[in-house]
C-alpha atoms as an extended CHARMM CRD file, in Angstrom:
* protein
*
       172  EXT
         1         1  UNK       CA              0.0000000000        0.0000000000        0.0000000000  PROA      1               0.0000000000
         2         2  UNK       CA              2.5150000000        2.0910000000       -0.9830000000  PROA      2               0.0000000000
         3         3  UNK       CA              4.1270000000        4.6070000000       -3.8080000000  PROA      3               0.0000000000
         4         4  UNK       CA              7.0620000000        3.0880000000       -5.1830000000  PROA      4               0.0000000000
         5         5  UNK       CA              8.8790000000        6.3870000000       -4.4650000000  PROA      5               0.0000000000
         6         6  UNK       CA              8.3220000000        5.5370000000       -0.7820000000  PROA      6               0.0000000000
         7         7  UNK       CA              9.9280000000        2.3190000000       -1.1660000000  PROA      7               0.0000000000
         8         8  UNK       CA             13.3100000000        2.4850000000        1.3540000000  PROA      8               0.0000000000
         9         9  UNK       CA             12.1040000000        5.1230000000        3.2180000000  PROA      9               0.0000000000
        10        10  UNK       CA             10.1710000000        6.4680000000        6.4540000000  PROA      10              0.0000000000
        11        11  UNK       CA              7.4030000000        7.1130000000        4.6660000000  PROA      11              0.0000000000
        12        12  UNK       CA              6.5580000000        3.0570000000        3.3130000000  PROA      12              0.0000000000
        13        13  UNK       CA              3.7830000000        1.6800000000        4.2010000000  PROA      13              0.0000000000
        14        14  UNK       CA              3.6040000000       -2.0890000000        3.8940000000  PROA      14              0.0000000000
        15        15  UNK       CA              0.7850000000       -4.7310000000        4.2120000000  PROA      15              0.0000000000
        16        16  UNK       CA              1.8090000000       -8.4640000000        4.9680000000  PROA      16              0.0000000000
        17        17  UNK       CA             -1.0760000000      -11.1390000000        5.9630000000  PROA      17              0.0000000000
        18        18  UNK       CA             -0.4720000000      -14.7980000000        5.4410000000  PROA      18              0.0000000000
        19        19  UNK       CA              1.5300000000      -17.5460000000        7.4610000000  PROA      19              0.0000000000
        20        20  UNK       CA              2.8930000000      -15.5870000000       10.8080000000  PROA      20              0.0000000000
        21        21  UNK       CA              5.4810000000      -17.5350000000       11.2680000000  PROA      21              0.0000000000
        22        22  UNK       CA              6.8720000000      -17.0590000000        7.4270000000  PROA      22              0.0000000000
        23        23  UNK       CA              6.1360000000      -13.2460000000        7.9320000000  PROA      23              0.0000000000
        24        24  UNK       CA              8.3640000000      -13.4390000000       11.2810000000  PROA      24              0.0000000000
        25        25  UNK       CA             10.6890000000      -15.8060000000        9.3150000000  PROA      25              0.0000000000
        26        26  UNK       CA             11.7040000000      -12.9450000000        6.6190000000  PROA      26              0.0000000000
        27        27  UNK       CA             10.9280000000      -10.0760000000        8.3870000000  PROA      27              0.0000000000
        28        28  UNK       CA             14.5880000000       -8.9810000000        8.1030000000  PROA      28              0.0000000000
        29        29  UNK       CA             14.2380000000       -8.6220000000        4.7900000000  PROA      29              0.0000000000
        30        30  UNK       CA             11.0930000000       -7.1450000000        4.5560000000  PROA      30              0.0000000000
        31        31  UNK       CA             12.3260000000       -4.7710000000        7.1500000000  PROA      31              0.0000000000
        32        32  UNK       CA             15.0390000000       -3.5770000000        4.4570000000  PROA      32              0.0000000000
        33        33  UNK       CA             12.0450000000       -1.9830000000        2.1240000000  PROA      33              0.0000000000
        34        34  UNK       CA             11.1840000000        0.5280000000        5.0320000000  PROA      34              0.0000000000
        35        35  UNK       CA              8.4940000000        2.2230000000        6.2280000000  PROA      35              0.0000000000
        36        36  UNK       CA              5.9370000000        1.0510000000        8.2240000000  PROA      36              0.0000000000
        37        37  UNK       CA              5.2480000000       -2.9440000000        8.2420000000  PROA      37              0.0000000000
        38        38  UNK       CA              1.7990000000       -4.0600000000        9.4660000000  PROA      38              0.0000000000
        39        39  UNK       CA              1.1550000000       -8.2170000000        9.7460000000  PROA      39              0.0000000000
        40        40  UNK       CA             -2.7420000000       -7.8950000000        8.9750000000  PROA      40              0.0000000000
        41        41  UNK       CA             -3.4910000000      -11.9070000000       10.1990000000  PROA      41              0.0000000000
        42        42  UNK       CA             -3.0490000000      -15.2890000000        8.6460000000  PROA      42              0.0000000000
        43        43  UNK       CA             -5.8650000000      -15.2880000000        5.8750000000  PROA      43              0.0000000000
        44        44  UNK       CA             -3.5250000000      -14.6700000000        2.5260000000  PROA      44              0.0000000000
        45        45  UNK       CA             -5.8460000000      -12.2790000000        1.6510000000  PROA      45              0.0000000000
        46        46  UNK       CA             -6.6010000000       -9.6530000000        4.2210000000  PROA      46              0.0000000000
        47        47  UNK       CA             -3.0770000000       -7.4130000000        2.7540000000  PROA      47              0.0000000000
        48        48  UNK       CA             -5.2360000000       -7.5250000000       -0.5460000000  PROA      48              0.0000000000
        49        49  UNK       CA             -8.5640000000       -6.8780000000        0.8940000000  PROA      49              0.0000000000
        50        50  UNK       CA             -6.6250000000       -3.5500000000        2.5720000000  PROA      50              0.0000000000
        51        51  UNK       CA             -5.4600000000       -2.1090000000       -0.5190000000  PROA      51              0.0000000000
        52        52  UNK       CA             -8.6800000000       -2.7000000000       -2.1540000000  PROA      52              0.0000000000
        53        53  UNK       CA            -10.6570000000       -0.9850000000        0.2190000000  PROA      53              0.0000000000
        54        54  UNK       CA             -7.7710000000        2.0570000000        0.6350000000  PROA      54              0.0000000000
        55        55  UNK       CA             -7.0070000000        2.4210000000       -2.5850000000  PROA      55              0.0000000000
        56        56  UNK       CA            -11.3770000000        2.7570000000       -2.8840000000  PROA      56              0.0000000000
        57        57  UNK       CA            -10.4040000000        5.5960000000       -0.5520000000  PROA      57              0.0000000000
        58        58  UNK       CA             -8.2130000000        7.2190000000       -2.6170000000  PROA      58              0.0000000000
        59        59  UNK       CA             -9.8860000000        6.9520000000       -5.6610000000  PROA      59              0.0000000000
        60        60  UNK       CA            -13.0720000000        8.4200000000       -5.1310000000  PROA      60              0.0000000000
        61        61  UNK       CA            -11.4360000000       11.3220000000       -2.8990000000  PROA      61              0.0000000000
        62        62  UNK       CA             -9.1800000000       12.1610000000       -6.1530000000  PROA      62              0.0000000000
        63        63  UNK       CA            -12.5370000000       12.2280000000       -8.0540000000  PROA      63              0.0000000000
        64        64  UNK       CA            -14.2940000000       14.6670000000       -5.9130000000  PROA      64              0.0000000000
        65        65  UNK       CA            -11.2550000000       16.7180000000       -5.8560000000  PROA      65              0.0000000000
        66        66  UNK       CA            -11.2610000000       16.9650000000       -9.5000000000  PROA      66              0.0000000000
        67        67  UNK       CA            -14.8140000000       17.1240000000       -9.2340000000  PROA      67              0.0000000000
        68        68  UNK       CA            -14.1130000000       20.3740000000       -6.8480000000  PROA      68              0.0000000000
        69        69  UNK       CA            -11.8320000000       21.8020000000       -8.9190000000  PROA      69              0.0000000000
        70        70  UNK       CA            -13.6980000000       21.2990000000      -12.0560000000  PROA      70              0.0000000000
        71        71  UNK       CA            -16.5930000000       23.5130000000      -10.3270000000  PROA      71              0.0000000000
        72        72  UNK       CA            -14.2260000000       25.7170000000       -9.3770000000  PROA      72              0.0000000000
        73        73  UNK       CA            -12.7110000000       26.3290000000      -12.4440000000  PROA      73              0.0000000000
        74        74  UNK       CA            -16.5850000000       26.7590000000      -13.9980000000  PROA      74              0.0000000000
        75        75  UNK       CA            -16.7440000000       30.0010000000      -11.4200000000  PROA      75              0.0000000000
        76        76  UNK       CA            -13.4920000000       31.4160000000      -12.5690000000  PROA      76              0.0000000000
        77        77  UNK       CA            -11.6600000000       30.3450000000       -9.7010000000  PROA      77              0.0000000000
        78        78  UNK       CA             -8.2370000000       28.6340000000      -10.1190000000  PROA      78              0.0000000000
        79        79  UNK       CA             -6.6640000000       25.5950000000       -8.6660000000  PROA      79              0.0000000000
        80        80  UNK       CA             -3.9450000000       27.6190000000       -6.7400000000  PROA      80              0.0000000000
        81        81  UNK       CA             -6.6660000000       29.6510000000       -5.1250000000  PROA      81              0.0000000000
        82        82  UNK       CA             -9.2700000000       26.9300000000       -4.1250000000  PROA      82              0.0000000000
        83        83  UNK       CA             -6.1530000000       24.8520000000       -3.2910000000  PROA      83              0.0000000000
        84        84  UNK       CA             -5.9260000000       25.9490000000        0.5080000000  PROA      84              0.0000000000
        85        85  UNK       CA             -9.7780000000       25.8540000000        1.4120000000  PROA      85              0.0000000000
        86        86  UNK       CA             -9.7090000000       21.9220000000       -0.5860000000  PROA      86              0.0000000000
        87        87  UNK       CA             -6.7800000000       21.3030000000        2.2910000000  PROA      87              0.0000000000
        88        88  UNK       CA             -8.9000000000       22.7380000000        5.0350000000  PROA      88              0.0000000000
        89        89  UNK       CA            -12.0250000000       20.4910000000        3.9010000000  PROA      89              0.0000000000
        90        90  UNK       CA             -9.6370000000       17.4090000000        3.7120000000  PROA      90              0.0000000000
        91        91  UNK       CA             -8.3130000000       18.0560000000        7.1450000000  PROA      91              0.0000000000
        92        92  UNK       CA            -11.8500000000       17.4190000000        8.6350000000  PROA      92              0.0000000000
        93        93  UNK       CA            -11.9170000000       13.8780000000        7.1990000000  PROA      93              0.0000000000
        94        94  UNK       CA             -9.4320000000       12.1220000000       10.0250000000  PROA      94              0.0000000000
        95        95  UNK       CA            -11.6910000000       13.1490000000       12.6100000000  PROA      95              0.0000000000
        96        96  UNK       CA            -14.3300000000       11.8510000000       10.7690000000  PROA      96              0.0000000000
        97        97  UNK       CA            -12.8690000000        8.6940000000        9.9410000000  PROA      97              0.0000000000
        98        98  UNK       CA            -12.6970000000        8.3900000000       13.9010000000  PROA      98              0.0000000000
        99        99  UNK       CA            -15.9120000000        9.6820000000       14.1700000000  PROA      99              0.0000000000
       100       100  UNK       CA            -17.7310000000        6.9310000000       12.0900000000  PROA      100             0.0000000000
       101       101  UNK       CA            -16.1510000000        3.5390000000       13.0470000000  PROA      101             0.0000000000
       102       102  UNK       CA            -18.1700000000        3.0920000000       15.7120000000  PROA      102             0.0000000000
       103       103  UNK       CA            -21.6010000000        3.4880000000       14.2280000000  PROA      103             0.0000000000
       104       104  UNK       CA            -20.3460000000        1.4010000000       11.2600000000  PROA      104             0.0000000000
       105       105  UNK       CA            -19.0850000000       -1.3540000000       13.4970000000  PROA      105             0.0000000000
       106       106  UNK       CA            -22.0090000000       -1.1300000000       15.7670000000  PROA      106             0.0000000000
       107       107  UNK       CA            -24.4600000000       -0.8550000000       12.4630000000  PROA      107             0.0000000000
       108       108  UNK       CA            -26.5640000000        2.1100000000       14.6710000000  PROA      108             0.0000000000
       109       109  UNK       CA            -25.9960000000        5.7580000000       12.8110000000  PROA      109             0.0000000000
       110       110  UNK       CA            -27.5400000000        7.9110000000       15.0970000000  PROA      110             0.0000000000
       111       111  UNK       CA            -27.5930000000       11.8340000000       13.8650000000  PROA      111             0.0000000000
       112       112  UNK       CA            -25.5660000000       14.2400000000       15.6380000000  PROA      112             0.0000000000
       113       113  UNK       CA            -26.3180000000       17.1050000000       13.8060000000  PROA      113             0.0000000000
       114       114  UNK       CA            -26.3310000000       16.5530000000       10.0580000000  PROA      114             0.0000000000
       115       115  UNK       CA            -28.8330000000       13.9570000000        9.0990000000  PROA      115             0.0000000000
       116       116  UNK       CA            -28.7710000000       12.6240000000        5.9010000000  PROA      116             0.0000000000
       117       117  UNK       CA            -31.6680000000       14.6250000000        4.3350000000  PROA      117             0.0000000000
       118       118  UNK       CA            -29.8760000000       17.2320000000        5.4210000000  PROA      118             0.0000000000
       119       119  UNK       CA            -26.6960000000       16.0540000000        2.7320000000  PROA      119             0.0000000000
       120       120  UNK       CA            -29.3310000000       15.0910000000        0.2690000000  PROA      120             0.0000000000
       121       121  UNK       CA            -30.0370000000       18.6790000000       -0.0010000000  PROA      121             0.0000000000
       122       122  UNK       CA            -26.6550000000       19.5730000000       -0.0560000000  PROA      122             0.0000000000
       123       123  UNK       CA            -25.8600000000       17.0430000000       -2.6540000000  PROA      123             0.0000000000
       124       124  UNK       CA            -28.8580000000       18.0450000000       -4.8190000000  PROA      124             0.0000000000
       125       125  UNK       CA            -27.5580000000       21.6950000000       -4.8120000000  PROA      125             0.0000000000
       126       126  UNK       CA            -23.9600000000       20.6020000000       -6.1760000000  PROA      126             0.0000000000
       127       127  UNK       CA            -25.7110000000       18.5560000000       -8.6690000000  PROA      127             0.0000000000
       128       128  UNK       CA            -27.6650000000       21.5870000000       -9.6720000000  PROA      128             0.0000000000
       129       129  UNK       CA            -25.1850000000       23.9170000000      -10.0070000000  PROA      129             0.0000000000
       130       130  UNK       CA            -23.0490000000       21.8050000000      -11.9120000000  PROA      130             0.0000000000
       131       131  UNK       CA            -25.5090000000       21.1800000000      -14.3200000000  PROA      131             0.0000000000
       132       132  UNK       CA            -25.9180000000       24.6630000000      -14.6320000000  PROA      132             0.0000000000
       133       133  UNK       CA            -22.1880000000       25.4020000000      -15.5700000000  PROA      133             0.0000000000
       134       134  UNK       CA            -21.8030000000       22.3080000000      -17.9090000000  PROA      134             0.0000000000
       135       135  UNK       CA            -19.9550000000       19.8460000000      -15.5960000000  PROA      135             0.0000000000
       136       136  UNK       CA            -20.3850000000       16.0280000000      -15.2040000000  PROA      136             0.0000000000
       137       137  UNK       CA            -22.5820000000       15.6520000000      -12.1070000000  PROA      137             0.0000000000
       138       138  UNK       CA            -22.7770000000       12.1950000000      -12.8320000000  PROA      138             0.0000000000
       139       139  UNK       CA            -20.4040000000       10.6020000000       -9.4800000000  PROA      139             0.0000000000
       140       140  UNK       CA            -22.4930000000       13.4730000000       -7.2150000000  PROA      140             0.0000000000
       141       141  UNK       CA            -25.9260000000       11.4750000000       -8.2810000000  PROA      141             0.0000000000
       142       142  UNK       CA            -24.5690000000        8.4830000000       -7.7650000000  PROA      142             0.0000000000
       143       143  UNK       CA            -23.9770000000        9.4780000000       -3.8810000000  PROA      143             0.0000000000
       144       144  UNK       CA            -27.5300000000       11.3980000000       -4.0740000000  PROA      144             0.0000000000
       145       145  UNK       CA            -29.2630000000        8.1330000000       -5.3540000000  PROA      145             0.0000000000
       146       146  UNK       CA            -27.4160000000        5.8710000000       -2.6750000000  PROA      146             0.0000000000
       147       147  UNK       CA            -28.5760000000        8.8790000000        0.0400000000  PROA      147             0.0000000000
       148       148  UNK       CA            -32.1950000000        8.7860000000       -1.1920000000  PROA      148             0.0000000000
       149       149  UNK       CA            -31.5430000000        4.6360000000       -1.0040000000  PROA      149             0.0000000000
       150       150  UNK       CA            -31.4030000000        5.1070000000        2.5360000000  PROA      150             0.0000000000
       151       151  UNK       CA            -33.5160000000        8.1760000000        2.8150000000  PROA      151             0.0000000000
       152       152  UNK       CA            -36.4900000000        6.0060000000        1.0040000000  PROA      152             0.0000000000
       153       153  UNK       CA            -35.8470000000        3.1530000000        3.8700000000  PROA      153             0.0000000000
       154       154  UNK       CA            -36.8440000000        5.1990000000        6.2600000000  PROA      154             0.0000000000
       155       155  UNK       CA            -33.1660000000        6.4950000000        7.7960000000  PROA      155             0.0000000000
       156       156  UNK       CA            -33.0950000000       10.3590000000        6.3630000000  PROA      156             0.0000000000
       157       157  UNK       CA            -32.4070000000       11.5210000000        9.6880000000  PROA      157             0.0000000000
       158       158  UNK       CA            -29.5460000000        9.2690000000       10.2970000000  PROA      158             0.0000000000
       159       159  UNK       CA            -25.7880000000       10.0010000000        9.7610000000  PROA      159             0.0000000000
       160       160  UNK       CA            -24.4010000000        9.5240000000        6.8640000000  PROA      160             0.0000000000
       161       161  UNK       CA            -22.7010000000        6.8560000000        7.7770000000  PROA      161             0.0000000000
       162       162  UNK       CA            -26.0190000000        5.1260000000        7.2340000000  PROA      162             0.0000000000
       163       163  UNK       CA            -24.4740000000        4.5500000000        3.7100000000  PROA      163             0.0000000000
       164       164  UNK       CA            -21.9780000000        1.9150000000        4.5400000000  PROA      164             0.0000000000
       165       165  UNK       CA            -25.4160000000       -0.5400000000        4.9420000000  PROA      165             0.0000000000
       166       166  UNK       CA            -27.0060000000        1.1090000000        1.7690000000  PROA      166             0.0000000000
       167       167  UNK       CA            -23.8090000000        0.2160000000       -0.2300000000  PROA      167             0.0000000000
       168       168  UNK       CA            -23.3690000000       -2.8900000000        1.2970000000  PROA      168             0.0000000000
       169       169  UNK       CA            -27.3980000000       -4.0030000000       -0.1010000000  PROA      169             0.0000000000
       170       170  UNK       CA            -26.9700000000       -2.4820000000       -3.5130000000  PROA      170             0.0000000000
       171       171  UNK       CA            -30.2850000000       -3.6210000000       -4.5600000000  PROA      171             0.0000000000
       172       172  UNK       CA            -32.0490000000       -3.2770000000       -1.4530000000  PROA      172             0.0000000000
């Protein structure tokens, strides 16, 4: 889970699962690559399962910063200049990371202040005003649709991490 740039250094991070004692057995070597090493557990394919999942992550957090900066741009406002607010919105997601494992874990999303009707509307504003300047709105509706999923189910004044068991029943 790693840029190969990172490879050698501090900054490596490193997913092993499998066989503990063959991870133990060449963990001299694997030491030599750097970074952090994490042993995930014996099933071969937990590592993979991790990557999947983070590099999910990262994927659809590039598209809705291009998606951000692509509404931007439609308001005449560049990259450089949006740049520092984009960092300030991506500083609140750690905390929320922390925030929602425990109603994910514990499958109860109770609302603390922003249910998901609430992001609904907010969701079906972006969508609007992207339509109106031209840009694909096409990954925002496909968050809107899984919010009105759940909002349709009866949970629109849950949190939103009410979507983890909407995405996890895609047909449901």
């Amino acid at each position: 889970m790693t840029p190969t740039t990172t490879i050698g250094g501090p900054a490596a991070v490193l997913l092993y699962s499998g066989p503990a004692d063959l991870y133990q057995a060449h963990k001299p070597v694997l030491d030599v690559l750097g970074g952090t090493a994490t042993h995930l557990g014996t099933d071969p394919g937990r590592a993979a399962a991790y990557d999947l999942a983070l590099l999910d992550l990262f994927w659809t957090a590039m598209a809705g910063l291009m998606h951000a900066f692509a509404l931007a741009r439609a308001e005449n406002i560049t990259a450089r200049d949006f740049a520092p607010f984009a960092k300030g919105i991506g500083d609140l997601v750690p905390p929320m990371i922390d925030t929602a494992v425990g109603p994910v874990d514990s499958r109860h999303h109770p609302s603390e202040g922003s249910a998901i009707t609430s992001n609904a509307a907010t969701l079906d504003h972006i969508i609007h005003a992207g339509e109106e300047r031209g840009i694909d709105v096409s990954v925002v509706r496909a968050i809107e649709a899984s919010a009105q999923r759940a909002i349709d189910a009866g949970h629109g004044g849950d949190a939103f991490s009410r979507l983890v068991e909407v995405f996890s029943e895609p047909g449901a």
